[in-house]
C-alpha distance (Angstrom), angle and dihedral (degrees) to the residues before:
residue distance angle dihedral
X1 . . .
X2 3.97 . .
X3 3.37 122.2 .
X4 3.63 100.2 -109.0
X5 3.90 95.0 58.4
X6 4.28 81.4 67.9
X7 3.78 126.6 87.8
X8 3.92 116.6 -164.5
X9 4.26 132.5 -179.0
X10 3.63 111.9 -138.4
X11 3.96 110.2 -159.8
X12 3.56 95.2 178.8
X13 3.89 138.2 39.2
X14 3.69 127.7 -172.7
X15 3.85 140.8 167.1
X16 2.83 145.9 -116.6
X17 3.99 137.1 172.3
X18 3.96 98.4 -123.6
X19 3.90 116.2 -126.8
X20 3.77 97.0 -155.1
X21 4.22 127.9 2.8
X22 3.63 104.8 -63.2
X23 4.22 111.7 -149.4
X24 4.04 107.5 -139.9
X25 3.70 123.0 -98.6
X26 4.24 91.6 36.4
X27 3.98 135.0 125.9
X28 3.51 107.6 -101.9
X29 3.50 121.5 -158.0
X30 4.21 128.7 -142.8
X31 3.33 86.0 -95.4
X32 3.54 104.9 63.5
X33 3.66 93.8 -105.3
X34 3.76 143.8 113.9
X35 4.08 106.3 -87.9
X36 3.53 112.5 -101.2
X37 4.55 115.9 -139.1
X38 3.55 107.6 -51.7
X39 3.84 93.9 -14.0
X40 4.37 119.0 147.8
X41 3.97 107.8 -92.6
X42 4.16 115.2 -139.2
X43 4.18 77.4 -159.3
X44 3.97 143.4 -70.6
X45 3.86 128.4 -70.6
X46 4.07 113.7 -107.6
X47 4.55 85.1 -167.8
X48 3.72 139.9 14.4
X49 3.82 109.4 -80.1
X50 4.01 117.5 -167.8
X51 3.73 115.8 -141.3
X52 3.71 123.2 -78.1
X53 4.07 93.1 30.9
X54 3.09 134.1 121.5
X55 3.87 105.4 -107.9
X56 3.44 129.3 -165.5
X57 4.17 115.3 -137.3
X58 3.93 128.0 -177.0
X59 3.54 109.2 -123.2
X60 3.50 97.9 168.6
X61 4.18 134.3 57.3
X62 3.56 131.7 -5.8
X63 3.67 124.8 -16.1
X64 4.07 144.3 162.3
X65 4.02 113.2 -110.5
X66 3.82 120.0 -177.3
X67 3.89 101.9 -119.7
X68 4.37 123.6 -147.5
X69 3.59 90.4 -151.4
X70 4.03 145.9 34.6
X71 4.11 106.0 -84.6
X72 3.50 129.3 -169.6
X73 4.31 124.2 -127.7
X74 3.94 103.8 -107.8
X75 4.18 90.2 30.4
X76 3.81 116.7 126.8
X77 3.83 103.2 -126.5
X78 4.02 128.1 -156.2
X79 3.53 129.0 175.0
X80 4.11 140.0 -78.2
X81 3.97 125.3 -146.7
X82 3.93 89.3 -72.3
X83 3.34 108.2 46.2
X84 3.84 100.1 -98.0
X85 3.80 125.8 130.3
X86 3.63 123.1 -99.1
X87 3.63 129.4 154.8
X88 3.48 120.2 -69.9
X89 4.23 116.8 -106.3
X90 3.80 114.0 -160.6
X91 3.96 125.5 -62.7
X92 3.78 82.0 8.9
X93 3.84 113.7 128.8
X94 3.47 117.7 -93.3
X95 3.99 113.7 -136.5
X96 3.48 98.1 168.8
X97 4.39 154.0 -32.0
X98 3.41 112.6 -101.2
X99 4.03 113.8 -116.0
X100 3.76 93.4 -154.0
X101 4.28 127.5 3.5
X102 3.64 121.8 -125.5
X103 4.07 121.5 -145.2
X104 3.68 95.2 -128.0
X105 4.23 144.0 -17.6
X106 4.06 104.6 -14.6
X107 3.86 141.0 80.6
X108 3.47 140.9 -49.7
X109 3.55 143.1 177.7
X110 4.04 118.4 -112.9
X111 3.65 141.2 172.3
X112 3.58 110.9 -122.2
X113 3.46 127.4 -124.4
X114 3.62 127.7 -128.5
């Protein structure tokens, strides 16, 4: 489903200055940089930010994130080598559930995890 057919309630904004150009709806690490496999996410990008700004993430609520892979609703997603979701393999870090799955490469809407 594209991205614009999703609605999402951030509760919690943060920034961060971006270490390379960050694509919207990725895992962003504390850094400033896409998240790496299975790495921690500070939060996901709402825009595209270019490199050395200061770029606003959502840390906190529900919020869309473009996925590599198919995901189940309920699943406990993490992230792949460029930022996107993808279900979470174990001792990987857990950035969020998914809301709703997606059949293939797209977007869904998850609950992020503290």
């Amino acid at each position: 489903m594209a991205v614009h057919n999703k609605t999402y309630q951030p509760l919690q904004v943060l920034t961060v200055t971006a270490s390379a150009d960050l694509p919207a709806f990725r895992f962003v690490n504390y850094s400033g940089g896409l998240c790496t496999e299975g790495s921690r996410a500070l939060g996901v990008t709402e825009i595209d930010w270019l490199d050395e700004e200061l770029a606003s993430v959502v840390s906190l609520g529900t919020i869309v994130v473009e996925t590599s892979e198919a995901i189940l609703a309920g699943a406990d997603v993490s992230a792949d080598d460029d930022g996107k979701a993808k279900t979470a393999l174990a001792l990987e870090a857990i950035n969020g559930r998914a809301i709703d799955g997606c059949t293939g490469s797209g977007f869904i809407k998850i609950k992020l995890v503290p």
